[in-house]
PDB file of N, CA, C and O in Angstrom:
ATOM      1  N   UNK A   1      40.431-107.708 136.513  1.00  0.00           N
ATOM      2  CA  UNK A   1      41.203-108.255 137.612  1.00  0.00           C
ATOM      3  C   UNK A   1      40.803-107.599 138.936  1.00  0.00           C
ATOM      4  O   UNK A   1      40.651-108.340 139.907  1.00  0.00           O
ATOM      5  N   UNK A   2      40.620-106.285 139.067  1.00  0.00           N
ATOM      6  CA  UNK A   2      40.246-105.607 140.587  1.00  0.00           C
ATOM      7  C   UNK A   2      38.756-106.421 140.681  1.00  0.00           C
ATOM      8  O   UNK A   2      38.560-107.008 141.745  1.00  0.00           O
ATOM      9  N   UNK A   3      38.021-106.476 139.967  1.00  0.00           N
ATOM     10  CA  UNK A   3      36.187-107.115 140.324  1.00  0.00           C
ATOM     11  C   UNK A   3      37.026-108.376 140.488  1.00  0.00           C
ATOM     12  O   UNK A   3      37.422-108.333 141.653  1.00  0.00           O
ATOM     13  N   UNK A   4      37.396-109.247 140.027  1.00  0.00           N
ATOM     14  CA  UNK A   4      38.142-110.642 140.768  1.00  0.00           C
ATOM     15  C   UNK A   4      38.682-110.653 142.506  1.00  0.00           C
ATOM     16  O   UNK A   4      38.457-111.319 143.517  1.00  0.00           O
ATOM     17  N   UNK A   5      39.490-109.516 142.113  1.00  0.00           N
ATOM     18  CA  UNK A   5      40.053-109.611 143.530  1.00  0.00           C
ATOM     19  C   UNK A   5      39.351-108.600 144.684  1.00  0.00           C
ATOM     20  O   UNK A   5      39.715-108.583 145.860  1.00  0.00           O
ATOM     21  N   UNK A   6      38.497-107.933 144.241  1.00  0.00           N
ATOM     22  CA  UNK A   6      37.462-107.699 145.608  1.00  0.00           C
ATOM     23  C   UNK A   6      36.160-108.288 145.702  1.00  0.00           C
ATOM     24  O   UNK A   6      35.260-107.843 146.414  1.00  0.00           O
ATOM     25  N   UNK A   7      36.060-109.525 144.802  1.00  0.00           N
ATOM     26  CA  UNK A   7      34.842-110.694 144.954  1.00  0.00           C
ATOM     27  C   UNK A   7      35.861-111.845 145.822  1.00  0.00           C
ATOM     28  O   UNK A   7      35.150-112.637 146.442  1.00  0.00           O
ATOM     29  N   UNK A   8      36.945-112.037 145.952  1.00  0.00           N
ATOM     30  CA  UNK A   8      37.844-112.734 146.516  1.00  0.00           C
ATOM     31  C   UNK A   8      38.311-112.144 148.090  1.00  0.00           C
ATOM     32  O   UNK A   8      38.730-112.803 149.042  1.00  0.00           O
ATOM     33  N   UNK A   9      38.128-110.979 148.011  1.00  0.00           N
ATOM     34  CA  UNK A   9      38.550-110.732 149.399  1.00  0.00           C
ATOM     35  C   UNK A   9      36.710-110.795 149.624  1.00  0.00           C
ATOM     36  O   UNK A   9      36.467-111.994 149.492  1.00  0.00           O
ATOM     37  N   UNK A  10      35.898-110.353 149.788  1.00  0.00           N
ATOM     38  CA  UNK A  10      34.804-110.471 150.354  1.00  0.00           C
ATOM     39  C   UNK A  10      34.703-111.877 150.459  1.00  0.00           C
ATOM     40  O   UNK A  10      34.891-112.327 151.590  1.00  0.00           O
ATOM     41  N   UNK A  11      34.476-112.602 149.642  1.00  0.00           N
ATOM     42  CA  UNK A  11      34.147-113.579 150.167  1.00  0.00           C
ATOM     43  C   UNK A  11      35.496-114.787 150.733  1.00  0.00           C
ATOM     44  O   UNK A  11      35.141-115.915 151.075  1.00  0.00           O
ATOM     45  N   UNK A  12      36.498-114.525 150.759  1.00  0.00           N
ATOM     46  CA  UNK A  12      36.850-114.955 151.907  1.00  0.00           C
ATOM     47  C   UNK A  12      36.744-114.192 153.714  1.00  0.00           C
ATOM     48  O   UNK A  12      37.050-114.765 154.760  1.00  0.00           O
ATOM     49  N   UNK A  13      36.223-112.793 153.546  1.00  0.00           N
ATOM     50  CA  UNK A  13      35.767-111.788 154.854  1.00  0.00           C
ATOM     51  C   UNK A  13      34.709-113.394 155.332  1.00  0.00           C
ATOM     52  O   UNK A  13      35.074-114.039 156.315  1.00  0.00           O
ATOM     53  N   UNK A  14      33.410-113.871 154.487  1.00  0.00           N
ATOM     54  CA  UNK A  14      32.746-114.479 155.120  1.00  0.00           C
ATOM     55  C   UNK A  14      33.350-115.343 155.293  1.00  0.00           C
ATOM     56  O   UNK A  14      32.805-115.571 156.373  1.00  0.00           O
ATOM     57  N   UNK A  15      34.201-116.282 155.196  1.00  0.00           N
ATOM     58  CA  UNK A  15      35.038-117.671 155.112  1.00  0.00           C
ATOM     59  C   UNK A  15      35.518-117.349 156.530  1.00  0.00           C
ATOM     60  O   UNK A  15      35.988-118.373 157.025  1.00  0.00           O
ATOM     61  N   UNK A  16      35.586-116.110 157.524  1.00  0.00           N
ATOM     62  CA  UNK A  16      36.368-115.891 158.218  1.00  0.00           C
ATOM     63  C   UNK A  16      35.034-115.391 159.601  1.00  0.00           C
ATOM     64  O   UNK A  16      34.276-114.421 159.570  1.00  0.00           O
ATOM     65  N   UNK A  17      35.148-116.343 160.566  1.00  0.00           N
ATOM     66  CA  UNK A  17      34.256-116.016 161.730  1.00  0.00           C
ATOM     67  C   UNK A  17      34.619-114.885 162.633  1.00  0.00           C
ATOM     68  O   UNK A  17      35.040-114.830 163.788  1.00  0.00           O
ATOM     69  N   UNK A  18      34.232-113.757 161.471  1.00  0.00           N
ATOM     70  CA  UNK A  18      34.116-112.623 162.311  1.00  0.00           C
ATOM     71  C   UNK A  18      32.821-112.326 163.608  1.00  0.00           C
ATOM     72  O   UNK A  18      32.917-112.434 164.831  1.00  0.00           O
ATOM     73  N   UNK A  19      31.685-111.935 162.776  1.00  0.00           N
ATOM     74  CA  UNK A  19      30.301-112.424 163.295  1.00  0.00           C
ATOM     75  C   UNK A  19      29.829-113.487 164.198  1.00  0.00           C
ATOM     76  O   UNK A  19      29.248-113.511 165.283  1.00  0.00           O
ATOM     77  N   UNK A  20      30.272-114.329 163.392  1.00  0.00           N
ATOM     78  CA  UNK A  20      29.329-115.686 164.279  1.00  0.00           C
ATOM     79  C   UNK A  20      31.000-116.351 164.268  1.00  0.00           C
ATOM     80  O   UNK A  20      32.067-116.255 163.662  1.00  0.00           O
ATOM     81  N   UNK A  21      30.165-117.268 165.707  1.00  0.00           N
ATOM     82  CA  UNK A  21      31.381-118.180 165.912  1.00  0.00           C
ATOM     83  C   UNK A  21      31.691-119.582 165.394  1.00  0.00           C
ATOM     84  O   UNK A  21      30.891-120.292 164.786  1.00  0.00           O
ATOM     85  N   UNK A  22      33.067-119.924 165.736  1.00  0.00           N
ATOM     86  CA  UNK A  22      33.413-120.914 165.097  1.00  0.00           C
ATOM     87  C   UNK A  22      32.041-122.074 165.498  1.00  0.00           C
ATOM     88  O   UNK A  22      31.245-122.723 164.819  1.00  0.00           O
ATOM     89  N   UNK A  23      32.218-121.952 166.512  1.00  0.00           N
ATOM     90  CA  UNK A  23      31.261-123.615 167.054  1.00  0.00           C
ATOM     91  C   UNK A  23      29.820-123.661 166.455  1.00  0.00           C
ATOM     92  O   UNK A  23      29.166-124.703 166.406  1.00  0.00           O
ATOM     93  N   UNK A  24      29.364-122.422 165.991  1.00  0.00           N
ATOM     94  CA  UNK A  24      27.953-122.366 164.998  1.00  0.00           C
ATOM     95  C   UNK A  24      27.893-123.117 164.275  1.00  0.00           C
ATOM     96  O   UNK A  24      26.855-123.778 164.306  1.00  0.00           O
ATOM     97  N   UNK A  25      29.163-123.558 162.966  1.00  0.00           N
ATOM     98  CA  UNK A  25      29.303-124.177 161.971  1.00  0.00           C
ATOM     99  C   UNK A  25      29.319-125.641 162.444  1.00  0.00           C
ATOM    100  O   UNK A  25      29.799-126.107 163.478  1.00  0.00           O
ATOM    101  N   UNK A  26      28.585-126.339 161.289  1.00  0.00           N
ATOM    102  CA  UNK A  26      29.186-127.646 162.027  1.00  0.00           C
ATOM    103  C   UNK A  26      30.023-128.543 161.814  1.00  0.00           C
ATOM    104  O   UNK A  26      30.861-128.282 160.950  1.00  0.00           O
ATOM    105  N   UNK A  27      30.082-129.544 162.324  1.00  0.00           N
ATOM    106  CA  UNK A  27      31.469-130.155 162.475  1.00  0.00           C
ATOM    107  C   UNK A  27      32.005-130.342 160.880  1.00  0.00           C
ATOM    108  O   UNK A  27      33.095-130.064 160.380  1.00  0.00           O
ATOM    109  N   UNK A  28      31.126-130.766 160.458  1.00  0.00           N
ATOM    110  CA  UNK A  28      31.866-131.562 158.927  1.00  0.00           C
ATOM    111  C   UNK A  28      32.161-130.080 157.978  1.00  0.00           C
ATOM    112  O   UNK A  28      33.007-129.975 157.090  1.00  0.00           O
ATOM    113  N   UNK A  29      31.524-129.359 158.293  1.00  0.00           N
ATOM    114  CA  UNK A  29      32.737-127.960 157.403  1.00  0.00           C
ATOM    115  C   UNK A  29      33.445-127.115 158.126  1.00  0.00           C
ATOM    116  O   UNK A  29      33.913-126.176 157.482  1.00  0.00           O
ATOM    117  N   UNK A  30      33.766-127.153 159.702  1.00  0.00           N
ATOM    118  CA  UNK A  30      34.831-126.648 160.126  1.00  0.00           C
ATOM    119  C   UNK A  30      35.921-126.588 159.619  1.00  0.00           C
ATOM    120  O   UNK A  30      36.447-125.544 160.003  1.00  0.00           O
ATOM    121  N   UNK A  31      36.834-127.357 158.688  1.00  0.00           N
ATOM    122  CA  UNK A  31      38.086-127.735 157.962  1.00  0.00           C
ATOM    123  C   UNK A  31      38.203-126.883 157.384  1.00  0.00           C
ATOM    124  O   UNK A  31      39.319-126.370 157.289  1.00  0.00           O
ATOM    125  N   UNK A  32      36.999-126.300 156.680  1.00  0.00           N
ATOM    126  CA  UNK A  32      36.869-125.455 155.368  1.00  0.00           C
ATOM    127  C   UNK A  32      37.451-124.173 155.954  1.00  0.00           C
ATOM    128  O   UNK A  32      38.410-123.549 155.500  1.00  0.00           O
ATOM    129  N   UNK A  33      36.628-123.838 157.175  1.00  0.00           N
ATOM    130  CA  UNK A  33      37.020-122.441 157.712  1.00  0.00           C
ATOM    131  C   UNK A  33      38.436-122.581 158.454  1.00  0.00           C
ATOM    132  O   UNK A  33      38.894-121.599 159.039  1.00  0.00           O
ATOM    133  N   UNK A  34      39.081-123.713 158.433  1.00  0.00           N
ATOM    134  CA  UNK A  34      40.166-123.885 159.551  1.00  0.00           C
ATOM    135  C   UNK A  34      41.187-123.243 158.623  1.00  0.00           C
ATOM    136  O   UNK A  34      42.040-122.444 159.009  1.00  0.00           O
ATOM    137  N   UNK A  35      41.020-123.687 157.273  1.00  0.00           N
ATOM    138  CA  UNK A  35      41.965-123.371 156.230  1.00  0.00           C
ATOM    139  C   UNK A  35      42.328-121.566 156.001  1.00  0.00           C
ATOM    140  O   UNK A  35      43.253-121.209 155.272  1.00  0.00           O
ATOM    141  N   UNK A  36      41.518-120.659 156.682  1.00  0.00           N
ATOM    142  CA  UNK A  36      41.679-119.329 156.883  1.00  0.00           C
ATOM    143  C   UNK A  36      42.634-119.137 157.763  1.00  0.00           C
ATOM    144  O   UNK A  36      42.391-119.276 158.962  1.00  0.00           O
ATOM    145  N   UNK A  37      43.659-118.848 157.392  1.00  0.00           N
ATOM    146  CA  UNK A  37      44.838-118.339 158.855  1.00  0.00           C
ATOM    147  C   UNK A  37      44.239-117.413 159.383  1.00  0.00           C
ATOM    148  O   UNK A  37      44.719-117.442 160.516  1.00  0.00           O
ATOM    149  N   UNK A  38      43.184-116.219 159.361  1.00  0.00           N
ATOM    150  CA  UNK A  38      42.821-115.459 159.907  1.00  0.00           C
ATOM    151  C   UNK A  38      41.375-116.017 161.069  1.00  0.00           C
ATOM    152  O   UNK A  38      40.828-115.171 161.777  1.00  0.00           O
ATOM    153  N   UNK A  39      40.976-117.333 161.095  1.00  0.00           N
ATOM    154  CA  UNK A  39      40.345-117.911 161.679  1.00  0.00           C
ATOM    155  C   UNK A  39      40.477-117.731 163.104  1.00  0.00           C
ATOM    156  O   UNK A  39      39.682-117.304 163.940  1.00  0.00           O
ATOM    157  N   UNK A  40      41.827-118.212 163.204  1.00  0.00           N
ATOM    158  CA  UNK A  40      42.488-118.776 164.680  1.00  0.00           C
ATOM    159  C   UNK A  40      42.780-117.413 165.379  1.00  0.00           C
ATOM    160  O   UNK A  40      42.687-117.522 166.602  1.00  0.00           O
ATOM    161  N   UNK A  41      42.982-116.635 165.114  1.00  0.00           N
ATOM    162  CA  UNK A  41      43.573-115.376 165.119  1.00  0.00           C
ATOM    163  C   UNK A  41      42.055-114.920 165.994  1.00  0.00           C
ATOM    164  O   UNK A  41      41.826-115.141 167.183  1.00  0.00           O
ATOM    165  N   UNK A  42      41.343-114.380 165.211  1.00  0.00           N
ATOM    166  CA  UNK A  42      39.307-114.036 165.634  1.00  0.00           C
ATOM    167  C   UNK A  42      38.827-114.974 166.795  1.00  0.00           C
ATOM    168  O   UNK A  42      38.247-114.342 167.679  1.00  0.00           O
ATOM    169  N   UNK A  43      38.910-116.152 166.987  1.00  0.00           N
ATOM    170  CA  UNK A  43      39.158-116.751 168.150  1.00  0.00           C
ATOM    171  C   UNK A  43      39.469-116.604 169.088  1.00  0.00           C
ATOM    172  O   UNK A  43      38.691-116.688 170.039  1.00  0.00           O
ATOM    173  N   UNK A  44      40.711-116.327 169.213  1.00  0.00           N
ATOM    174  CA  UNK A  44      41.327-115.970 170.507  1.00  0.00           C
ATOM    175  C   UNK A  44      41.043-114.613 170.702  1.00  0.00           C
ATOM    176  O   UNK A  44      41.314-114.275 171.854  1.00  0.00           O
ATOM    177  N   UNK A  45      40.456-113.421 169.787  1.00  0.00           N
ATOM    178  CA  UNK A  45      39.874-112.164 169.950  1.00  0.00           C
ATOM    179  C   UNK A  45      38.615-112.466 170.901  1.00  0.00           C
ATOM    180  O   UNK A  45      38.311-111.786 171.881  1.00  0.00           O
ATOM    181  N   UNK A  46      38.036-113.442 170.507  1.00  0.00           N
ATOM    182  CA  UNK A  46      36.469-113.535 170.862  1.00  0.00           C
ATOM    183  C   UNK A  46      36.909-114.188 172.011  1.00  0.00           C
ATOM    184  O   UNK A  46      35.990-114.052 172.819  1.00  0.00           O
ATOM    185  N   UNK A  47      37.742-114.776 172.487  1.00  0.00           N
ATOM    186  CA  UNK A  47      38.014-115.503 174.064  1.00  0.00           C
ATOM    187  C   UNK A  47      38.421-114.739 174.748  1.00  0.00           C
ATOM    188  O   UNK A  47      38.034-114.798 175.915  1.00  0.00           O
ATOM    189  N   UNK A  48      39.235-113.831 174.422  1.00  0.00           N
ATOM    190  CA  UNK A  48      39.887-112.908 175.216  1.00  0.00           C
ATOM    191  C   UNK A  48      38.811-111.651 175.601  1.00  0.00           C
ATOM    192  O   UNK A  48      38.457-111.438 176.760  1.00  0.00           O
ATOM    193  N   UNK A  49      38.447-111.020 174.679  1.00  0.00           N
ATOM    194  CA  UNK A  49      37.115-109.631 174.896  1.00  0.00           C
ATOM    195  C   UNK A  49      35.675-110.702 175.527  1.00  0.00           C
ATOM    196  O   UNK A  49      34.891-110.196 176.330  1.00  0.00           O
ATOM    197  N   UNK A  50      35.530-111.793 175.174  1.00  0.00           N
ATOM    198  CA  UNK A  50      33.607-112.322 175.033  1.00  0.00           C
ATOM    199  C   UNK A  50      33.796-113.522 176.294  1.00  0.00           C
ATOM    200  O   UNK A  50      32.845-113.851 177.002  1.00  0.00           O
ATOM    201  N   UNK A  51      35.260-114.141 176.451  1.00  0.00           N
ATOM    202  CA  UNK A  51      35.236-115.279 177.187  1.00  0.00           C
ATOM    203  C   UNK A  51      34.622-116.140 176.503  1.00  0.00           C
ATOM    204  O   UNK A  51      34.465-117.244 177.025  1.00  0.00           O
ATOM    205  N   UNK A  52      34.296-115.995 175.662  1.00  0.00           N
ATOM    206  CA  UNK A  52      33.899-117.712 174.428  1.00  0.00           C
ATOM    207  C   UNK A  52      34.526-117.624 173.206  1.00  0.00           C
ATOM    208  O   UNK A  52      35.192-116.793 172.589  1.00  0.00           O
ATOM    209  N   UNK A  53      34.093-118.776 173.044  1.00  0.00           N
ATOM    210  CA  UNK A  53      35.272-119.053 171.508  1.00  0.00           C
ATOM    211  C   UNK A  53      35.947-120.295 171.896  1.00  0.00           C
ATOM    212  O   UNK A  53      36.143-120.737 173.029  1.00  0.00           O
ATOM    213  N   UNK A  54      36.238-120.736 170.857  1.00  0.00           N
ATOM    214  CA  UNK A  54      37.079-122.312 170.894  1.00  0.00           C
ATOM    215  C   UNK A  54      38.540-122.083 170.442  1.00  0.00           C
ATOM    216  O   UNK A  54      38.989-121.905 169.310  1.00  0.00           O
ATOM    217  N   UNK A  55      39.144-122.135 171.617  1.00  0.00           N
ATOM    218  CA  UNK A  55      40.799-122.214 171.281  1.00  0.00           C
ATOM    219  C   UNK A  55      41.482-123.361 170.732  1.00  0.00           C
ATOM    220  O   UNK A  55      41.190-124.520 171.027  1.00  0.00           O
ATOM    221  N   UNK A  56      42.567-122.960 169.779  1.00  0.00           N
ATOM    222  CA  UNK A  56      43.006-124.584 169.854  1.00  0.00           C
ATOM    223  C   UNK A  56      44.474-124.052 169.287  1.00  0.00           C
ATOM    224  O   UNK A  56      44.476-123.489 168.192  1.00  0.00           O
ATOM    225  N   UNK A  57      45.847-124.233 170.080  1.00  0.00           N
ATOM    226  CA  UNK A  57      46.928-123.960 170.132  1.00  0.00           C
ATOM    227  C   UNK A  57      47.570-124.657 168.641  1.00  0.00           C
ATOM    228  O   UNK A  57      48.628-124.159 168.256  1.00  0.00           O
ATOM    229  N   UNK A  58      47.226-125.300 168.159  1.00  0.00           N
ATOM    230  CA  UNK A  58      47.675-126.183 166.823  1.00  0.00           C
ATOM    231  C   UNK A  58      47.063-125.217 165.710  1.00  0.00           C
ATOM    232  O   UNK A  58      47.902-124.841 164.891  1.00  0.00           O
ATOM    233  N   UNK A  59      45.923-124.799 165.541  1.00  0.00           N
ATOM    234  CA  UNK A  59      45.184-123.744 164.497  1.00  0.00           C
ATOM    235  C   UNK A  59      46.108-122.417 164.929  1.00  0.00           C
ATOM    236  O   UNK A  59      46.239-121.488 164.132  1.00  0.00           O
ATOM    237  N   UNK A  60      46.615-122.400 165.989  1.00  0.00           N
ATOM    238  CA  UNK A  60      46.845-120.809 166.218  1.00  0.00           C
ATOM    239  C   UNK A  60      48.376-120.748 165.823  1.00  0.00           C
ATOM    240  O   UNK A  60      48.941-119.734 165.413  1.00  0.00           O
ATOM    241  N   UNK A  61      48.898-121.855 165.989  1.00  0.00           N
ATOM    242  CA  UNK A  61      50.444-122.175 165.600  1.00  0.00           C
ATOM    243  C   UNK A  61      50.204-122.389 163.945  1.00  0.00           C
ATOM    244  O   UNK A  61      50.816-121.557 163.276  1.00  0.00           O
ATOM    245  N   UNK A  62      49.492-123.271 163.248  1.00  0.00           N
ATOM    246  CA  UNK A  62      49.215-123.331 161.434  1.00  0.00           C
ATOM    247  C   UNK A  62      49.186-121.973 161.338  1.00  0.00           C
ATOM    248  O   UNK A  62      50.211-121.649 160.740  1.00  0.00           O
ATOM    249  N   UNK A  63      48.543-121.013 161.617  1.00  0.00           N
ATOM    250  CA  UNK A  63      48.606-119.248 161.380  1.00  0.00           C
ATOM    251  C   UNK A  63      49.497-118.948 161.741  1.00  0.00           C
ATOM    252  O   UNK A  63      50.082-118.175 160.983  1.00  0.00           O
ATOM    253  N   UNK A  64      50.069-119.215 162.766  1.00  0.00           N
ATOM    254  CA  UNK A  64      51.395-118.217 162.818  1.00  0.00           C
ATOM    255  C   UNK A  64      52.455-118.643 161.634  1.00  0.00           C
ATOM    256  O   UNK A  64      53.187-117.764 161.180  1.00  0.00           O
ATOM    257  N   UNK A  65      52.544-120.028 161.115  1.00  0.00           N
ATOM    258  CA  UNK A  65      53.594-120.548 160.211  1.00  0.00           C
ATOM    259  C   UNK A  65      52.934-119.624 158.834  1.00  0.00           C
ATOM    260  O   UNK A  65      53.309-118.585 158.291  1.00  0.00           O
ATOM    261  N   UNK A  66      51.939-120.426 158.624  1.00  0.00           N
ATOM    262  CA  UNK A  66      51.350-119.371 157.050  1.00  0.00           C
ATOM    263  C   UNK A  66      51.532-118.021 157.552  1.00  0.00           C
ATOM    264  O   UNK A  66      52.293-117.710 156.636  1.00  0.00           O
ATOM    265  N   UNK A  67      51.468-117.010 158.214  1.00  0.00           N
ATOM    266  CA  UNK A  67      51.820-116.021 158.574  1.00  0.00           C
ATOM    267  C   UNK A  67      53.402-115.427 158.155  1.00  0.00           C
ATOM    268  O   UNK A  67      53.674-114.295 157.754  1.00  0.00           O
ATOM    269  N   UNK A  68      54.117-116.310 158.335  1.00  0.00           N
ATOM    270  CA  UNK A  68      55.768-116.363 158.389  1.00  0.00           C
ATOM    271  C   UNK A  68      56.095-116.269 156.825  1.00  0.00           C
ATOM    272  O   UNK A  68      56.651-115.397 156.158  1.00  0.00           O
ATOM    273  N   UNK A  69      55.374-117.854 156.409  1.00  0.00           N
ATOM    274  CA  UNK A  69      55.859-117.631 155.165  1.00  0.00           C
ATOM    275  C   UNK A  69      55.342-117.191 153.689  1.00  0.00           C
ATOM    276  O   UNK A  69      55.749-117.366 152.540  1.00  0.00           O
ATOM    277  N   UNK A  70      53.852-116.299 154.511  1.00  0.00           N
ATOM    278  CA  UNK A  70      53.241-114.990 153.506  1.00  0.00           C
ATOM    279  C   UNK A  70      54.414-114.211 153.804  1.00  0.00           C
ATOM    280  O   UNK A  70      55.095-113.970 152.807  1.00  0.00           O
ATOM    281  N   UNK A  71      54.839-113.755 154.879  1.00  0.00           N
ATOM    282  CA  UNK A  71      56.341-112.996 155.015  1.00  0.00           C
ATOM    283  C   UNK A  71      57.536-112.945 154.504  1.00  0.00           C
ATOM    284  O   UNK A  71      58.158-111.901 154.309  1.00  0.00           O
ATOM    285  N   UNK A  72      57.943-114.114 154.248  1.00  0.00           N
ATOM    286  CA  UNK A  72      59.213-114.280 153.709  1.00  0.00           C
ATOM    287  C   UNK A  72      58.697-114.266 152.329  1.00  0.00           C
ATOM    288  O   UNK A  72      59.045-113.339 151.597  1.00  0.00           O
ATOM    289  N   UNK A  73      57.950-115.134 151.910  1.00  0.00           N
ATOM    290  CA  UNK A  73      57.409-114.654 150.461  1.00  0.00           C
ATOM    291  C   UNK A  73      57.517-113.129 149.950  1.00  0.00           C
ATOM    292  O   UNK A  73      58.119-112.761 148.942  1.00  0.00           O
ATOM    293  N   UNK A  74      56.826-112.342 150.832  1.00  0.00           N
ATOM    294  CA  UNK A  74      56.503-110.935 149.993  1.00  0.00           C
ATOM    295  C   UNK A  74      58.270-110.280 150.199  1.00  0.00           C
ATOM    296  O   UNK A  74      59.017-109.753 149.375  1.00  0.00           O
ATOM    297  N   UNK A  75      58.432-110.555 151.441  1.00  0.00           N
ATOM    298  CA  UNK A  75      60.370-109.758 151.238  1.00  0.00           C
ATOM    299  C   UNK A  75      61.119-110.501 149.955  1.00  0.00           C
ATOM    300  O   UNK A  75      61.611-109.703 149.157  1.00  0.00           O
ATOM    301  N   UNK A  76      61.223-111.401 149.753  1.00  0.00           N
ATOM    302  CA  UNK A  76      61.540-112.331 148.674  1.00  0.00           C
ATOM    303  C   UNK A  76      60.977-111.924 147.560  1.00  0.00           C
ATOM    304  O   UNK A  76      61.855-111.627 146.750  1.00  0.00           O
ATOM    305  N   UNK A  77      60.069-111.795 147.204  1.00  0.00           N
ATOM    306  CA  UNK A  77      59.431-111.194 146.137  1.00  0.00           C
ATOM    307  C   UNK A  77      59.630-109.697 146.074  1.00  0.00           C
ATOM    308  O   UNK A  77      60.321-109.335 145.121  1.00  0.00           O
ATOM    309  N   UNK A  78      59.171-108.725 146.889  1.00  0.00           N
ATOM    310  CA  UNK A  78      59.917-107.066 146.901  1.00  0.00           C
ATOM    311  C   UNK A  78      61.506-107.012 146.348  1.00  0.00           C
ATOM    312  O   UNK A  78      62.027-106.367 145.438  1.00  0.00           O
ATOM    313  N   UNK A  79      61.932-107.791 147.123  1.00  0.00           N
ATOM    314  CA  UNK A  79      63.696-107.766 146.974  1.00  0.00           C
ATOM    315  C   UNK A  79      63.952-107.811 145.478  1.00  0.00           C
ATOM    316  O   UNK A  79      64.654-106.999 144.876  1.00  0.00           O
ATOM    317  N   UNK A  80      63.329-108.813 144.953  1.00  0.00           N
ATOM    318  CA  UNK A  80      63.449-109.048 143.193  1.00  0.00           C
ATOM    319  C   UNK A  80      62.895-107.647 142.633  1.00  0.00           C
ATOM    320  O   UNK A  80      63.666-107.113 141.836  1.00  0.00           O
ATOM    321  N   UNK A  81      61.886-107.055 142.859  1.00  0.00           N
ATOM    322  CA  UNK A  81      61.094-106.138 141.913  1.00  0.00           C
ATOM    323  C   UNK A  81      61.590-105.022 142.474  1.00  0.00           C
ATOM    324  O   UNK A  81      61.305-104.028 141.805  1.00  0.00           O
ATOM    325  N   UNK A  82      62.359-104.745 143.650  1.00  0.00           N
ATOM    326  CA  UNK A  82      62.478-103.797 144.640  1.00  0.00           C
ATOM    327  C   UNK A  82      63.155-102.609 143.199  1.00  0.00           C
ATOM    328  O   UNK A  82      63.011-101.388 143.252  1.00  0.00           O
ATOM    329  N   UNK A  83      63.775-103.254 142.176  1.00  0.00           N
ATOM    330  CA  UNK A  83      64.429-101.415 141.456  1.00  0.00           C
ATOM    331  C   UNK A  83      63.379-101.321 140.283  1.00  0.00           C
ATOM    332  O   UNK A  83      63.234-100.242 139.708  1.00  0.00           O
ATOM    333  N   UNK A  84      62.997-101.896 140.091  1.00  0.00           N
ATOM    334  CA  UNK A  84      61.530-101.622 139.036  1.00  0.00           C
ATOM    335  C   UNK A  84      60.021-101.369 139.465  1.00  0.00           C
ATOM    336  O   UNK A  84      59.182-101.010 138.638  1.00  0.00           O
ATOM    337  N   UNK A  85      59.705-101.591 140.904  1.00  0.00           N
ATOM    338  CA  UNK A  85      58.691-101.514 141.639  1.00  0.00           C
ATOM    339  C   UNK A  85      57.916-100.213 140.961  1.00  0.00           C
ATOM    340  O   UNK A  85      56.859-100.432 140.368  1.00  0.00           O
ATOM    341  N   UNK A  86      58.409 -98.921 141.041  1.00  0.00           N
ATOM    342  CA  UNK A  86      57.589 -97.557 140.544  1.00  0.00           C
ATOM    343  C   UNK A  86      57.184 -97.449 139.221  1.00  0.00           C
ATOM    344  O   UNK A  86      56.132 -97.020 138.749  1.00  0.00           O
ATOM    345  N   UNK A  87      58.327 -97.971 138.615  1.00  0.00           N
ATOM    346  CA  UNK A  87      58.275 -98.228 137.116  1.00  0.00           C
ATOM    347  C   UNK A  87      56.668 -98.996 137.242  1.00  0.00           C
ATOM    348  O   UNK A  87      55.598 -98.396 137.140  1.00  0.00           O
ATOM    349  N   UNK A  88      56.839-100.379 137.475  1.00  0.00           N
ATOM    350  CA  UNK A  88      55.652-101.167 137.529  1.00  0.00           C
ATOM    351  C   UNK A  88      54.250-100.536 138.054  1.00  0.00           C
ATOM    352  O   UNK A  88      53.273-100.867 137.382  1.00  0.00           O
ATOM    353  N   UNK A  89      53.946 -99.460 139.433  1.00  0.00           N
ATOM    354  CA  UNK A  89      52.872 -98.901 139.359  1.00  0.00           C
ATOM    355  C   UNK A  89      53.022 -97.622 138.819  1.00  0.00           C
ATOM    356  O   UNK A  89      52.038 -96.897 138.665  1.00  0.00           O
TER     357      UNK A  89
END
């Protein structure tokens, strides 16, 4: 399970336009990378420090919602495991 889940975080690291920018990719698999909430986020990094980058207030609002409710998820989920948590690691 850990070799699963650090072949999963790496390769979503590339799924995510750290490096190169969004507008490199082209049009017909942009979607793919749009689907990264951490996309929109690197964007507005790269507009703000580089002055380029493609903003788009609708991608940056989809991240802030998936953002919210990775949030409420994990309090929701802690809250349940919250008296067995130590036990468990």
């Amino acid at each position: 399970l850990a070799m699963v889940v650090s072949f999963g975080i790496q390769l979503l690291m590339y799924l995510t336009p750290v490096i190169y920018p969004l507008s490199s990719i082209p049009a017909s698999y942009r979607w793919i990378i749009s689907l990264n909430p951490l996309g929109p986020v690197f964007e507005v990094f790269r507009h703000g420090f580089l002055g380029g980058g493609s903003v788009s207030f609708f991608s940056l609002g989809c991240s802030f919602i998936v953002m919210l409710f990775v949030l409420v998820l994990g309090l929701v989920l802690f809250s349940r495991v919250e008296k067995t948590f130590m036990d468990t690691i």
